[in-house]
C-alpha positions in Angstrom: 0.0 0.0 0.0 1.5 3.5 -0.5 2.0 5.9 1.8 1.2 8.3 -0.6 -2.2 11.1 0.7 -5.1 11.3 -1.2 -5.7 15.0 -0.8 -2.8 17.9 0.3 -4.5 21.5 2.0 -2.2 24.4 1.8 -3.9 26.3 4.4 -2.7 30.2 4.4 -0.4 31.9 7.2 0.4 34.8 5.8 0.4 38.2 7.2 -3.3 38.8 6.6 -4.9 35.0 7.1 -2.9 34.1 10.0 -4.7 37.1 12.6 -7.6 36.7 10.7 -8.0 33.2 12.1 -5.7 30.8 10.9 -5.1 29.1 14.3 -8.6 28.8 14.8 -9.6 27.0 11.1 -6.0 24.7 11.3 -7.6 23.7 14.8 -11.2 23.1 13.2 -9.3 21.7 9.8 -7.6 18.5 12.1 -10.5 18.1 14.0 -12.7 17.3 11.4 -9.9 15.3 9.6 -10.2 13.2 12.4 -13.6 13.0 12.9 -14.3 11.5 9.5 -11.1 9.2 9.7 -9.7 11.5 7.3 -6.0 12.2 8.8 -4.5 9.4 7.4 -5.4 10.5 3.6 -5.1 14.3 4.2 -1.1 16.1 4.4 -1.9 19.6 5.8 0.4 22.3 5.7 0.9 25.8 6.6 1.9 27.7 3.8 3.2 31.0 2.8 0.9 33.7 1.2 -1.3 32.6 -1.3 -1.7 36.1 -3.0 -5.8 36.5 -1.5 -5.7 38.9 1.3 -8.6 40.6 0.2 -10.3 37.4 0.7 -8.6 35.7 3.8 -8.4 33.6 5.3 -7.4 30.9 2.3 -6.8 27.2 1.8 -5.7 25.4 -1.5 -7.0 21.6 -2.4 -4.7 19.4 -4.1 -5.6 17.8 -6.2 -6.5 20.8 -8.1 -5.7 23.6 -7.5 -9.4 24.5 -5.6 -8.9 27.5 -4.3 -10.9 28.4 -0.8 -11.6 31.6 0.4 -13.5 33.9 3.2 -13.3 30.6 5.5 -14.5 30.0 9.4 -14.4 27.0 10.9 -18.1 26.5 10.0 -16.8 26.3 6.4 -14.2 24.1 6.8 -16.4 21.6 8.1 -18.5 21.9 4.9 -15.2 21.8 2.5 -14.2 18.5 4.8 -17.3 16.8 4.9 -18.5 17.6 0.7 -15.3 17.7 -0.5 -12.9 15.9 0.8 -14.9 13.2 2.5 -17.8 13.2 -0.9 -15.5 14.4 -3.5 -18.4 17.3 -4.1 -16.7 20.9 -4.8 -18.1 23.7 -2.0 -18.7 26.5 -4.4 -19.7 29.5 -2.0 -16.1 29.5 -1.0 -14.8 28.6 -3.7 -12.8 31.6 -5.5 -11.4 31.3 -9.1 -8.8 33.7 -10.6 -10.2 37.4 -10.3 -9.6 36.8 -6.3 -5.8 36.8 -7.1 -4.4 40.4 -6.3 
């Protein structure tokens, strides 16, 4: 079997998403992980800015890219359970293109 993930989130910490309320959705992020049996297929890592401040806070699905945006921990329970754990995109927080600066 490989030890390979099935999904890798690139969750934001840069200057703007990080006092926005990274901590906060990295915390909710694992937890659900877990809860759906999830950690073992999902690599998260903080990342650098992902060019979206006016949007933050931001995560990135791979694979993708699916680009996340405006998030609370509310939402990431939603982008867990439809689209990691149902493989069904979450479209109001998904952002495309025009939300890179």
């Amino acid at each position: 079997m490989s030890d390979e993930k099935q999904f890798r989130i690139y969750l934001c910490g840069g200057a703007t998403c990080t006092p926005k309320g990274r901590d906060a959705l990295l915390r909710a992020l694992e937890d659900e992980l877990w809860a759906w049996e999830l950690d073992s297929a999902v690599e998260v890592r903080v990342s650098g800015c992902q060019d979206r401040c006016d949007y933050a806070p931001n995560l990135t699905v791979w694979p993708g890219p699916y680009h996340y945006s405006a998030l609370t921990p509310a939402a990431i329970k939603q982008i867990v359970e439809r689209h990691l754990l149902h493989g069904q995109v979450v479209p109001e927080f998904l952002l495309g293109d025009q939300a890179r600066r």
